[in-house]
C-alpha positions as CSV (number, residue, x, y, z in Angstrom):
1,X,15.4,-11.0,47.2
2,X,18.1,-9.5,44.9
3,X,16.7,-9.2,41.4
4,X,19.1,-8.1,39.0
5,X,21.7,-11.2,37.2
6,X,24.2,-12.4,39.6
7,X,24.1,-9.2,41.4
8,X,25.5,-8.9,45.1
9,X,26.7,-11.9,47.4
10,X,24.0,-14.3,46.3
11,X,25.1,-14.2,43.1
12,X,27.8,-15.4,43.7
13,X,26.8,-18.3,45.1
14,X,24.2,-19.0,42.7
15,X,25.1,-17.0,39.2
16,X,21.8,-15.5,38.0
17,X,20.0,-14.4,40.5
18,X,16.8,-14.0,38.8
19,X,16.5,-18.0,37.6
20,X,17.3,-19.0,40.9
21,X,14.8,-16.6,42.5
22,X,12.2,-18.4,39.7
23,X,12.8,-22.2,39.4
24,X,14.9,-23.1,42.4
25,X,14.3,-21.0,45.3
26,X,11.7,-22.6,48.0
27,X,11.3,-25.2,45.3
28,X,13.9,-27.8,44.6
29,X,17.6,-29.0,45.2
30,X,20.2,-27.5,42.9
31,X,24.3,-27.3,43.1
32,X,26.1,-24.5,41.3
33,X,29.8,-23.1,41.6
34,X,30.9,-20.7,43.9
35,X,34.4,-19.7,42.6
36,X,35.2,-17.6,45.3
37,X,34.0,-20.0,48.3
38,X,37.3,-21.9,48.6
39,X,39.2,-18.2,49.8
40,X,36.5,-17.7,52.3
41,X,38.4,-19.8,55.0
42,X,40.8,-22.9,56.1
43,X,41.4,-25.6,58.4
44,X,44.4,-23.8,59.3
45,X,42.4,-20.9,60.5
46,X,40.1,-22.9,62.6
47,X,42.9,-24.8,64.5
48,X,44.6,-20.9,64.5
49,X,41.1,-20.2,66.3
50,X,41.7,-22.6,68.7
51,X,45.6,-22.0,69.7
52,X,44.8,-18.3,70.0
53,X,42.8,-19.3,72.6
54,X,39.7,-17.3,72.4
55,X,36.6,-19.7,71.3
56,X,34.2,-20.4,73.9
57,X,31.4,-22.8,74.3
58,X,28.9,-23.0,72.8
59,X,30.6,-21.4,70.3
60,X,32.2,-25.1,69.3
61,X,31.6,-28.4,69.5
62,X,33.1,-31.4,68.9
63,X,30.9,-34.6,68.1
64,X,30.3,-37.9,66.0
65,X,27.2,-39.4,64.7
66,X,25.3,-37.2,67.2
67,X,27.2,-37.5,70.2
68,X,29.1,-34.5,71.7
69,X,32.5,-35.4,73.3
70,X,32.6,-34.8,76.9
71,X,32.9,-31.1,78.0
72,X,35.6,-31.9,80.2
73,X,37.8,-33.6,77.6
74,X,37.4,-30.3,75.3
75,X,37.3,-27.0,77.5
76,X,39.0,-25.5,80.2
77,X,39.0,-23.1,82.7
78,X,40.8,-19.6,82.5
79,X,41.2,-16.6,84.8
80,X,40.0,-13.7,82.9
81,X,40.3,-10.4,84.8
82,X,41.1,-12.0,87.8
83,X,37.9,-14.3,87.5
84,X,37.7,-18.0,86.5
85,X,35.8,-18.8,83.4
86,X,34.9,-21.8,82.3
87,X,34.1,-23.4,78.6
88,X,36.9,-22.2,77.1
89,X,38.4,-24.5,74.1
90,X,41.2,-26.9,75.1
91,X,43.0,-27.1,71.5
92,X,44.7,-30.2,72.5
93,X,41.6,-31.8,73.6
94,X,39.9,-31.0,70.3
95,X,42.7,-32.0,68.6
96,X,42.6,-35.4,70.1
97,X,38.8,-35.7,69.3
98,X,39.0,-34.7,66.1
99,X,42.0,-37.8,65.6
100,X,39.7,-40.1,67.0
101,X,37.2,-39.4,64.3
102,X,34.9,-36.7,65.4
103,X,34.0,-33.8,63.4
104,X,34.6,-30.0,64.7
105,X,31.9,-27.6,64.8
106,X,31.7,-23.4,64.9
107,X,28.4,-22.2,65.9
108,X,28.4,-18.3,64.3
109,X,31.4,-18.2,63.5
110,X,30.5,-14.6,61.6
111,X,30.7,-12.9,65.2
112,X,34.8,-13.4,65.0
113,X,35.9,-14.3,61.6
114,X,35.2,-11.4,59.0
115,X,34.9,-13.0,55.8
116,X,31.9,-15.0,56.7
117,X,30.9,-11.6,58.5
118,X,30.9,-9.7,55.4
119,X,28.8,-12.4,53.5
120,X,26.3,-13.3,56.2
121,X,25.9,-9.0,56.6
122,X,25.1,-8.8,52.6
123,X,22.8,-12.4,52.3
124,X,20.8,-10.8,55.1
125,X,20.2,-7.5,53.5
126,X,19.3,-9.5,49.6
127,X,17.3,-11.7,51.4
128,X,15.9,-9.9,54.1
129,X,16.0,-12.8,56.1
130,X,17.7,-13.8,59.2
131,X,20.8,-16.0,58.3
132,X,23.2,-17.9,61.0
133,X,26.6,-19.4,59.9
134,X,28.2,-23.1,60.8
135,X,31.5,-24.1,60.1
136,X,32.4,-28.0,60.1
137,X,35.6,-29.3,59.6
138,X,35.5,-33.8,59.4
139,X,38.7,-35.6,60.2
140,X,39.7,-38.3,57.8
141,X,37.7,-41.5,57.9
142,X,38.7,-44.9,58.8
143,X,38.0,-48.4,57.7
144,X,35.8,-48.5,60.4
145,X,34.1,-44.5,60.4
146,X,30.0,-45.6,59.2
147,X,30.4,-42.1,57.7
148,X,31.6,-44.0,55.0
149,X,28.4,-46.2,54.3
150,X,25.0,-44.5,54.9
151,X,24.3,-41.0,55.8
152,X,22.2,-39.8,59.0
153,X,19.3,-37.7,57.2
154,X,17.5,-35.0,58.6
155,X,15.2,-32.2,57.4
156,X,15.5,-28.2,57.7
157,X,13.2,-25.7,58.7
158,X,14.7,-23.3,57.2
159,X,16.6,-22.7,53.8
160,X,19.9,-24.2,53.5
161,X,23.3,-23.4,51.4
162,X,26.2,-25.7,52.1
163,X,29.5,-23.9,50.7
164,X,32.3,-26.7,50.1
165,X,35.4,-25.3,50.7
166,X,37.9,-27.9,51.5
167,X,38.0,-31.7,50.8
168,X,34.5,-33.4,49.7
169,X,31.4,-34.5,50.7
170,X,28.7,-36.9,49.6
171,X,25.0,-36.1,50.3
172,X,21.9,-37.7,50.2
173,X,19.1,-35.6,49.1
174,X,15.4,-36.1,49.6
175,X,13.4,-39.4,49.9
176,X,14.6,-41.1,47.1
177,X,18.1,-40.4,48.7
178,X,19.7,-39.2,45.6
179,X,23.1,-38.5,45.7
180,X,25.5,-35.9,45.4
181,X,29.2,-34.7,45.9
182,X,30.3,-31.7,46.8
183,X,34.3,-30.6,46.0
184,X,35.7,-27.6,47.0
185,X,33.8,-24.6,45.4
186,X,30.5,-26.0,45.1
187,X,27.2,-24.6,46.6
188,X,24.1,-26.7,47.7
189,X,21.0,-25.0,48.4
190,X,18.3,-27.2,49.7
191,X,14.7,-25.3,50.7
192,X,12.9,-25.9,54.0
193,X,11.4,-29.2,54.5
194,X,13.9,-31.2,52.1
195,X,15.7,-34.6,53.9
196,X,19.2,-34.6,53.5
197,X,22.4,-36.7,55.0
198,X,26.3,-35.8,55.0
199,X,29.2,-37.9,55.0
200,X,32.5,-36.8,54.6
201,X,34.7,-38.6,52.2
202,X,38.3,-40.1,53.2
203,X,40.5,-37.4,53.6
204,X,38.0,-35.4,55.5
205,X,36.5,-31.8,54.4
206,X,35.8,-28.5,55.6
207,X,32.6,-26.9,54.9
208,X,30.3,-23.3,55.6
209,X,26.0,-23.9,56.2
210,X,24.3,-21.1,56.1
211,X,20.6,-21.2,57.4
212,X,18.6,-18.9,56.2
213,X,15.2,-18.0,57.6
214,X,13.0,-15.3,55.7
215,X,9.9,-13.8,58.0
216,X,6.8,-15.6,58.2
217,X,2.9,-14.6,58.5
218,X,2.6,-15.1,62.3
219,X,5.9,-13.4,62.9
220,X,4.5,-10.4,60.4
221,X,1.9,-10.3,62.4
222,X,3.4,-10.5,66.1
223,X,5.6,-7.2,64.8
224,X,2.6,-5.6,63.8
225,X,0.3,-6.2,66.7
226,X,2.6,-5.4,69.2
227,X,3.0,-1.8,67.1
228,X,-0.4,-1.5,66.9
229,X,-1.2,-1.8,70.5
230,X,1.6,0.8,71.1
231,X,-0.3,3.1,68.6
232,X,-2.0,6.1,69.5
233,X,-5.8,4.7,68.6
234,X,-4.7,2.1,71.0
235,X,-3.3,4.0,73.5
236,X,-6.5,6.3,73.6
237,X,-9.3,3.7,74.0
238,X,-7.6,1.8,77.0
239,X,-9.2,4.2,79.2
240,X,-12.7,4.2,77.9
241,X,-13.5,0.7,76.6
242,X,-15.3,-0.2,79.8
243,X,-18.4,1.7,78.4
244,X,-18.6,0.2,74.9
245,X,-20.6,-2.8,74.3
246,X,-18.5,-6.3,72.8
247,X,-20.0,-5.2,69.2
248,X,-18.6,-1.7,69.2
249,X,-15.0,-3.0,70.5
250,X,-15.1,-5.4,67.4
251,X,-15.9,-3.0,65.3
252,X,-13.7,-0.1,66.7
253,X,-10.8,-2.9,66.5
254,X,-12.1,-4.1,63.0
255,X,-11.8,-0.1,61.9
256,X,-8.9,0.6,63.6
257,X,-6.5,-1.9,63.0
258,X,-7.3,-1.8,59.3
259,X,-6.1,1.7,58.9
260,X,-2.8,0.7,60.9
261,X,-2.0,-2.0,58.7
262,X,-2.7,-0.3,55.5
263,X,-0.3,2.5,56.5
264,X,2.8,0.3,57.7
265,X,6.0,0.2,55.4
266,X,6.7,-3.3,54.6
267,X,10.3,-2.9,54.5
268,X,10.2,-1.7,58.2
269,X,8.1,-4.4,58.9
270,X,10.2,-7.1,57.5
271,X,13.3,-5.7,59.1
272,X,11.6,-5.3,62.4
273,X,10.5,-9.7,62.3
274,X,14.1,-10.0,61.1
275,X,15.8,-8.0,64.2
276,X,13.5,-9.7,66.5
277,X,14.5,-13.3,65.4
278,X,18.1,-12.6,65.2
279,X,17.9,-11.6,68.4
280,X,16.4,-14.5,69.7
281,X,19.0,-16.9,68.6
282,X,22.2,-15.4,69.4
283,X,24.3,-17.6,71.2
């Protein structure tokens, strides 16, 4: 993690890097300001996104208190280079959705819109850690929208920043369901593990999540197996381990593996467990 006071991206999401690296990190619920989170989009972009045409499922979704709208309802089917393709966006379908009280949702939106490309690129590199983008934009609620009463809680697996940047939000936080709102600017970082519920308040709000998931010890040590049984020791005894008894093998692994791991470069390492995950999860 970025070290130096309010240095890079992170900082300004957080301000000094270094107490938030100390006290808050992996540790606690905390909201600070983001000045420069309300330019990073609009609502008018999104819908822009959706007349232009180009958004594809399951790059969006459209749902309410859990349940997705019917596909039908919300995506079409174009002829792209002479082929049909199906799950593209229907903006008047959305649009009609979204009027009947259900919240719009971009999954990655990084891969097409390049402000949240540029910070998703540099929170990856500070935190060496894999980080995915959602955008959710909540319609206006009505007398009878339970968004406006309790929220539906859930828990994270990985870390969590919420950047408000249009409208506000109310949250519940944790098991004592504390609460909090969020107005346009504001940054919520919640660790792994911590229970939290959303509602949107009446006039609707448009906000970034941004998951992030640093490299654990299993997937540390998946990356460096699998390099180590690409390795030349490796590569070498496969064709001779037939004649060594169970003990030896132990102790030729015990040995051998040893002196791998104490010559890897953890940076490479880290990056490697990072590229791997990423990987895995695109859409």
């Amino acid at each position: 993690m970025t070290t130096a006071n309010g240095a890079g991206r992170l900082g300004e999401l957080v301000g000094d890097v270094d107490a938030f690296s100390a006290g808050v990190w992996g540790v606690r619920a905390a909201v600070f300001r983001g000045v420069s989170v309300p330019a990073l989009l609009s609502a008018q972009e999104i819908w822009d996104a959706f007349d232009y045409g180009l958004l594809v499922a399951p790059y969006f979704g459209v749902a309410r208190d859990g349940v997705g709208a019917p596909a039908a309802d919300i995506t079409v089917t174009r002829r792209v280079q002479q082929k049909p393709r199906a799950r593209y966006a229907d903006a008047a379908g959305v649009r009609r959705w979204f009027a009947a009280g259900y919240t719009v949702g971009l999954r990655q939106p990084d891969h097409w819109h390049a402000d949240i490309k540029g910070l998703v690129g540099a929170l990856r590199e500070e935190l060496r850690a894999d980080v995915r983008s959602s955008v959710f934009l909540t319609p206006p609620a009505s007398d009878s929208d339970s968004s406006k009463g309790g929220a539906r809680v859930r828990a994270e697996a990985s870390h969590l920043f919420v950047l408000q940047v249009e409208g506000a939000t109310r949250w519940s936080l944790g098991d004592q369901e504390h609460r909090t709102q969020l107005a346009p600017g504001d940054v919520l970082y919640l660790p792994p593990g911590h229970r939290h519920g959303v509602a949107a308040h009446e006039d609707g709000a448009l906000y970034l999540a941004l998951s992030v998931r640093q490299p654990g010890p299993r997937d540390l040590a998946e990356v460096a197996l699998a390099g180590f049984l690409r390795s030349a020791p490796a590569e070498a005894i496969a064709g001779r381990h037939h004649y060594m008894s169970l003990e030896e093998k132990v102790s030729w692994l015990r040995r051998e593996l040893t002196s791998y791991l104490a010559g890897q470069d953890v940076d490479g390492l880290v990056a490697t467990a990072v590229g791997m995950h990423q990987r895995a999860g695109q859409a």
